[in-house]
MIMAR-669637 format. One line per 5 residues: number of its first residue (from 1); for each residue x, y, z of C-alpha. Coordinates in steps of 0.25 Angstrom, whole numbers, plus 2048, in hexadecimal, padded with zeros to 3 digits. Example, Ala and Ser with C-alpha at 12.3 -4.5 7.8 and 13.67 -1.06 7.14 Angstrom:
// residues 2
1) 831,7EE,81F  837,7FC,81D
***
This chain:
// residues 478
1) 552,785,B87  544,782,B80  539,778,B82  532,772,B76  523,76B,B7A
6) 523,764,B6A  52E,763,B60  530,759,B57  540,757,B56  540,749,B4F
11) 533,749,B46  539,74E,B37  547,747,B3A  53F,73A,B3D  536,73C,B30
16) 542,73D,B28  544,72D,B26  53D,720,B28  54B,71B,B2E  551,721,B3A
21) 55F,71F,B36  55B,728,B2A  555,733,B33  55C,73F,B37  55D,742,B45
26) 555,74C,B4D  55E,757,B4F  560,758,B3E  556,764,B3B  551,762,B2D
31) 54F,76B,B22  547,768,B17  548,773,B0D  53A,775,B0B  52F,780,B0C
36) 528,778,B18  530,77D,B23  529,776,B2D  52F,768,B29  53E,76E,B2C
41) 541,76A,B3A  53E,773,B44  543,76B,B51  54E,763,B4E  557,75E,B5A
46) 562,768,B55  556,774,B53  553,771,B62  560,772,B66  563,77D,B5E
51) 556,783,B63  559,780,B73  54F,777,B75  553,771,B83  546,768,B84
56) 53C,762,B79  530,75A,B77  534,752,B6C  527,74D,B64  526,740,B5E
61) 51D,73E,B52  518,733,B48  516,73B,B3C  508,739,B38  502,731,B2B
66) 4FB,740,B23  508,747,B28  510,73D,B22  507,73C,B14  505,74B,B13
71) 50C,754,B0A  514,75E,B10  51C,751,B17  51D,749,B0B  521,756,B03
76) 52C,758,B0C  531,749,B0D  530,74A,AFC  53A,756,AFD  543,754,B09
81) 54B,746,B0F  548,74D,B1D  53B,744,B1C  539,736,B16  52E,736,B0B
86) 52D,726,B0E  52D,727,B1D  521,732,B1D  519,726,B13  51B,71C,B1B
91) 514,723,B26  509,729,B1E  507,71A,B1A  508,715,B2A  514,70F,B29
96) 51A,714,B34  510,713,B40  50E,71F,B48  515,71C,B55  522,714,B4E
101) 523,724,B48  523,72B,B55  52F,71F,B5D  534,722,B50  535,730,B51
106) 53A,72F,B5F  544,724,B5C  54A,72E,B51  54B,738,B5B  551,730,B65
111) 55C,72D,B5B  561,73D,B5B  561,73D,B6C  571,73D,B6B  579,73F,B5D
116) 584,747,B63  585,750,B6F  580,75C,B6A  574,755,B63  56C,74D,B6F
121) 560,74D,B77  55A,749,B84  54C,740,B84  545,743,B8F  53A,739,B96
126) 539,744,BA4  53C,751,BA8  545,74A,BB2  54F,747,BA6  54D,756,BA2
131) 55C,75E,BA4  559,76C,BA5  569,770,BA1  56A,766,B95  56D,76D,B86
136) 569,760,B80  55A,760,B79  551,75B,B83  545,753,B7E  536,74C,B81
141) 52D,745,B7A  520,745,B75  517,740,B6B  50F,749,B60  504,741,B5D
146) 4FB,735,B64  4FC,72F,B55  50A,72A,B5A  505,71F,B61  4FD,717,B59
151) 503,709,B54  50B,704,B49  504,70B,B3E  4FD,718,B3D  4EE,715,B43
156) 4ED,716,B51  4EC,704,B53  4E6,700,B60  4E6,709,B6A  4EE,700,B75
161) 4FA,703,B6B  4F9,710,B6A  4F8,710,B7B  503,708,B7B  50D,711,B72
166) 509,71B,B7B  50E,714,B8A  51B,712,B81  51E,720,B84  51B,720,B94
171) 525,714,B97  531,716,B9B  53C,714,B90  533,719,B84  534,726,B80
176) 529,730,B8B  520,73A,B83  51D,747,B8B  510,74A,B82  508,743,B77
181) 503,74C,B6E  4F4,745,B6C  4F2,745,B5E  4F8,74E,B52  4F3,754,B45
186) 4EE,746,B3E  4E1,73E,B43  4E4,735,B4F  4DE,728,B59  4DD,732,B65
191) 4D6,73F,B63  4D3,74A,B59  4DE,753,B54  4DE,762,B51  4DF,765,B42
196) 4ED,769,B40  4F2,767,B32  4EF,770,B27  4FA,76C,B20  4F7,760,B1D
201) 4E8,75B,B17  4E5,74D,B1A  4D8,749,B23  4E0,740,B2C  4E4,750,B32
206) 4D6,752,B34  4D0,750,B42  4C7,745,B45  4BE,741,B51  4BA,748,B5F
211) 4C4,749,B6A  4CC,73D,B6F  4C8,730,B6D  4C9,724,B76  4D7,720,B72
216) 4DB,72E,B72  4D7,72D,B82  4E0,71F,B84  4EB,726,B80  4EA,735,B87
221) 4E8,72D,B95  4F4,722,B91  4FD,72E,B8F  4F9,737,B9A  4F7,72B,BA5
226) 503,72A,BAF  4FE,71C,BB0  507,716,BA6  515,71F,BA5  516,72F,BA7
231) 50B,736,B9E  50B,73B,B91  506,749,B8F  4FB,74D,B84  4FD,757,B7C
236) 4F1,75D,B76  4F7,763,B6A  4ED,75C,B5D  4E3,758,B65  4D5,75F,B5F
241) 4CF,769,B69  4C4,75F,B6D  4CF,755,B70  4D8,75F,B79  4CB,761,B7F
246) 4C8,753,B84  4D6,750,B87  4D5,75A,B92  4C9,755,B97  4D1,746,B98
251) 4DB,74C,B9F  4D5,754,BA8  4CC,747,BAC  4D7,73E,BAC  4E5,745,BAD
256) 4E2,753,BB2  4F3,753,BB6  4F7,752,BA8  4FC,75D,B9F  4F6,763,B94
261) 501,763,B8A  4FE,76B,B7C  50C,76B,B76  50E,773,B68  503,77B,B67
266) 4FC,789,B62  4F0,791,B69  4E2,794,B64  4E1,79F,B6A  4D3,79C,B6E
271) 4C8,794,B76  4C4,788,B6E  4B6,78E,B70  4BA,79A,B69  4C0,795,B5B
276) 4C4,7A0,B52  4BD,799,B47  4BA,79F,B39  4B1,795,B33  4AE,786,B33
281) 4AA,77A,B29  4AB,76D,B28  4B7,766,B20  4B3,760,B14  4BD,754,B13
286) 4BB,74E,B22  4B1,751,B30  4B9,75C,B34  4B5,769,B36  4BB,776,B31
291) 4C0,783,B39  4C4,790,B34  4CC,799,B3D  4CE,7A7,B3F  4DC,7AB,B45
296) 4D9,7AB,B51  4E1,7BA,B56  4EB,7BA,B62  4F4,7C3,B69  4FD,7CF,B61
301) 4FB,7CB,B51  4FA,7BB,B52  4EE,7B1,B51  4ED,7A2,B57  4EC,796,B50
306) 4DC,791,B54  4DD,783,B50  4D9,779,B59  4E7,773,B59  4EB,77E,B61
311) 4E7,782,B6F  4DA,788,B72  4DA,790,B81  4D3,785,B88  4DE,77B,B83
316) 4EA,785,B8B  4E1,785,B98  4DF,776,B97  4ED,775,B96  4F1,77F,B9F
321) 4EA,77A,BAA  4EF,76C,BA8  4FD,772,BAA  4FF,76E,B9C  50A,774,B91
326) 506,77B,B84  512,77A,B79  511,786,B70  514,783,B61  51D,78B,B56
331) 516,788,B4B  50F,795,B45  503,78E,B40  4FF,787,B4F  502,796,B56
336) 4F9,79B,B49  501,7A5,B40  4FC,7A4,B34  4EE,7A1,B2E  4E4,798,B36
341) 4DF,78C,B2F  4D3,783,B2E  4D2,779,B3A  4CA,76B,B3A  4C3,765,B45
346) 4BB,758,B46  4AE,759,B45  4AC,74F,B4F  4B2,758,B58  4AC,765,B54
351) 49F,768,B4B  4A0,773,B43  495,77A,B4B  49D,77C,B56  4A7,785,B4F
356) 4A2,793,B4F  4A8,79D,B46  4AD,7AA,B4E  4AF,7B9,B48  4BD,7BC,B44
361) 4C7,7C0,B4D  4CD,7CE,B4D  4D8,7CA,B45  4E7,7D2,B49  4EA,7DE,B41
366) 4F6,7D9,B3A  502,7E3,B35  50C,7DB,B2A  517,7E4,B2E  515,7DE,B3C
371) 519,7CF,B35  521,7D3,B2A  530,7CF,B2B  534,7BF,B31  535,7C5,B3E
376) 529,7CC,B40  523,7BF,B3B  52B,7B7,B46  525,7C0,B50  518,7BE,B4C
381) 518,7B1,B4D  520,7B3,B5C  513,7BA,B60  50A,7AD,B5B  513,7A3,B63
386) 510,7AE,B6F  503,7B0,B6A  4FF,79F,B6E  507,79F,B7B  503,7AC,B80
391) 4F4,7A8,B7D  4F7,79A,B85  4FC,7A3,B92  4F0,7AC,B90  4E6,7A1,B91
396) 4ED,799,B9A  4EF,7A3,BA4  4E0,7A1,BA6  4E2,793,BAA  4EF,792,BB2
401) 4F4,7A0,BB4  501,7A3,BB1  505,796,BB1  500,798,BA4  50D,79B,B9E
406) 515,78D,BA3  50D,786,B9A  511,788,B8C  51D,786,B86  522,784,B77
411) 51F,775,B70  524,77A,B62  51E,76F,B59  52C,770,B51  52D,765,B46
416) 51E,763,B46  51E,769,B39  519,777,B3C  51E,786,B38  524,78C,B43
421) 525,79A,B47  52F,7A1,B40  538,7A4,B4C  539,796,B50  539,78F,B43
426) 53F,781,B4D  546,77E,B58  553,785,B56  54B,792,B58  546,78C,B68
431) 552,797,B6D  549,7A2,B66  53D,7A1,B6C  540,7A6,B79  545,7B4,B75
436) 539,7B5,B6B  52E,7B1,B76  532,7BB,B80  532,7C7,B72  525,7C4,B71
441) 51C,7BD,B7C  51C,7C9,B84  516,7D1,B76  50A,7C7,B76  509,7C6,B83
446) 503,7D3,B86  4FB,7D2,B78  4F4,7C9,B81  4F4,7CF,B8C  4FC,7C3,B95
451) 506,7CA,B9E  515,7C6,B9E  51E,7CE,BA7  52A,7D2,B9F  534,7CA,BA8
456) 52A,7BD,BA7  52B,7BD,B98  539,7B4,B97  533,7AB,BA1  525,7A8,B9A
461) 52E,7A5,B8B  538,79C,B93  52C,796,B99  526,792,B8B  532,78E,B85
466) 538,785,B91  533,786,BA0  526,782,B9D  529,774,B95  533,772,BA0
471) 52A,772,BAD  51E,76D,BA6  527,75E,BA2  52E,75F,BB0  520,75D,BB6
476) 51A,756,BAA  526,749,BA5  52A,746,BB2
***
């Protein structure tokens, strides 16, 4: 059995129409043929069935108006029928309002809940309903993205409507969100995002503004009040730095008993006062400022992604001693394989004096022969995945002990358009992962100097991949 903290199951089957009697279901895993691999789906009902996922999160998600109008999507759309050009213009153009896209998305999944007997799954609203010996797909919601809930059309509208979609989903009857991913990769009306999208250049991707604003507040303590229905947890994942910072100051004032949830992420592998920053400048074409990285080294022959988006050392403490749960991504790009690339920040958050360049790291002395076949390559990039989590127990040990080790577990971000690590290209590879986590945890490990008795190994992987998720929801979506 494996746990998933942030899948999307229903998003490229949902984009595939305007009408939902022409939409495909959520267990059909598309192909589309092309050399962007990231839009084949990765975590289709039948993937993760195949895969033995016993218990998801599924994430809804209104696509955005500059994902929607970029070119990789309407490339695709112009040379597949998985996606309708029409549908994604329409969207673009704000004719579909942002929280229509998201009960649209959960109505077409709710359609694919029973097509046969082999090809069914359980919604969840509590770990009361949760059967331990069921081999039917097991799932939770939550939302990616605070955009979700603005009104009819795609600007946030007053905010009494926005507060309002939100109590929807903490009445009884309506469909219960464990976690509400604050904000995504496109400007919103709460807080400052993380730059996150060098794929795409458009300035709506650019962050704007200091922190979160007053709106952004209304909706942190509507969700996470008990006042009004069960609470809906925040996942800081998006949310810039100087956001994640005064979110923790709000909770720790106002709600010191909530979770800190960070649900698909990768690790910096540093203190956000020590940025393994290159050079710096201002963007020419909007206020933000401009930050080169060097790779920032880890353990054995792997580096870190440094960008903001991912966690600095003071976010896992944070999150740790809130009792929190960190969801580790697959995508190679988040857990920093590959080349780093320039990051943007609002000026408003940061002046450019307040980045100081540093000497370059020792960089690892790389042998090609050590990465020179497919496997080899899949190794390596085993060892990044163990690289982020490793460093999470490293740092979190500090803070909680060994406790440290209960609070991470894997939140895959499959169908978020990413590139996932060759071994676990989707869902159907979930049944891997064990065996290849106990190959090579133990390896980095002791590269970093973290001590794991042999016969604890199997424990600490089934911990990540399962346990964990299980006893955090049991005592979090009562």
């Amino acid at each position: 059995m494996f746990f998933d903290f942030h899948c999307h199951p229903s998003f490229k089957t949902f984009l595939g129409n305007r009408q939902q009697s022409r939409r495909k279901n959520c267990w059909t895993t598309l192909n589309f043929d092309l050399d962007f691999k990231i839009l084949d789906s990765q975590s289709s009902l039948s993937q993760v069935k195949s895969g033995g996922g016993g218990l998801i999160v599924c994430v809804l998600y209104g696509l955005e108006s500059g994902f929607a109008g970029s070119g990789l999507i309407k490339l695709a759309a112009g040379l597949s029928p998985h996606v309708e050009k029409r549908f994604l213009q329409e969207i673009q153009w704000g004719e579909w309002g942002y929280n229509q896209l998201m009960m649209g998305d959960w109505q077409h999944l709710m359609l694919s809940q029973q097509i046969s007997s082999e090809r069914s799954f359980k919604l969840l609203s509590g770990m009361q309903q949760y059967d331990p010996g069921s081999d039917r797909i097991q799932v939770i919601l939550a939302a990616e993205g605070g955009h979700n809930f603005y009104d009819s059309d795609q600007l946030p509208g007053l905010p009494a409507g926005i507060i309002e979609n939100l109590l929807l989903h903490k009445q009884p009857g309506n469909p219960r969100l464990l976690y509400i991913t604050l904000t995504h990769l496109q400007q919103s009306a709460y807080c400052t995002h993380a730059y996150g999208m060098k794929l795409i250049k458009n300035l709506v991707f650019y962050p704007t503004g200091k922190g979160i604003n007053p709106l952004g507040r209304r909706f942190i303590r509507t969700a996470l009040s008990n006042q009004n229905g069960p609470p809906i947890w925040i996942d800081i994942k998006h949310m810039s730095l100087w956001s994640r910072l005064e979110f923790y100051q709000l909770r720790n004032t106002e709600f010191p008993s909530a979770p800190i949830v960070a649900t698909h992420m990768g690790i910096t592998g540093v203190s956000y006062l020590n940025k393994p920053i290159k050079k710096i400048q201002t963007d020419r074409q909007s206020t933000c400022v401009e930050v080169f990285y060097f790779r920032q080294p880890g353990a054995v022959d792997t580096y870190f992604n440094p960008w903001s988006i991912n966690l600095y050392d003071e976010d896992i403490r944070e999150i740790m001693l809130s009792g929190g749960l960190i969801g580790l991504s697959l995508d190679q790009r988040i857990l920093g394989f590959g080349n780093v690339s320039k990051e943007l920040f609002s000026q408003d958050e940061f002046d450019p004096a307040e980045f100081q360049p540093i000497r370059r790291p020792r960089y690892h002395s790389m042998v090609s022969d050590h990465h020179n076949t497919r496997q080899k390559l899949r190794n390596w990039q085993i060892r990044y995945f163990c690289n982020n989590w490793l460093h999470v127990i490293k740092v979190g040990q500090l803070a909680v002990g060994g406790n440290a080790w209960d609070h991470v577990c894997i939140g895959s971000d499959f169908d978020g358009l990413i590139d996932p690590v060759d071994d676990f290209k989707s869902a159907s590879r979930y049944k891997f992962i064990f065996g290849r986590l106990v190959e090579w945890m133990p390896v980095v490990a002791q590269a970093m100097g973290i001590a794991v008795p042999p016969n604890e190994v199997q424990q600490k992987v089934r911990g990540l991949v399962f346990d964990n998720a299980i006893k955090f929801l049991q005592e979090h979506y009562s």
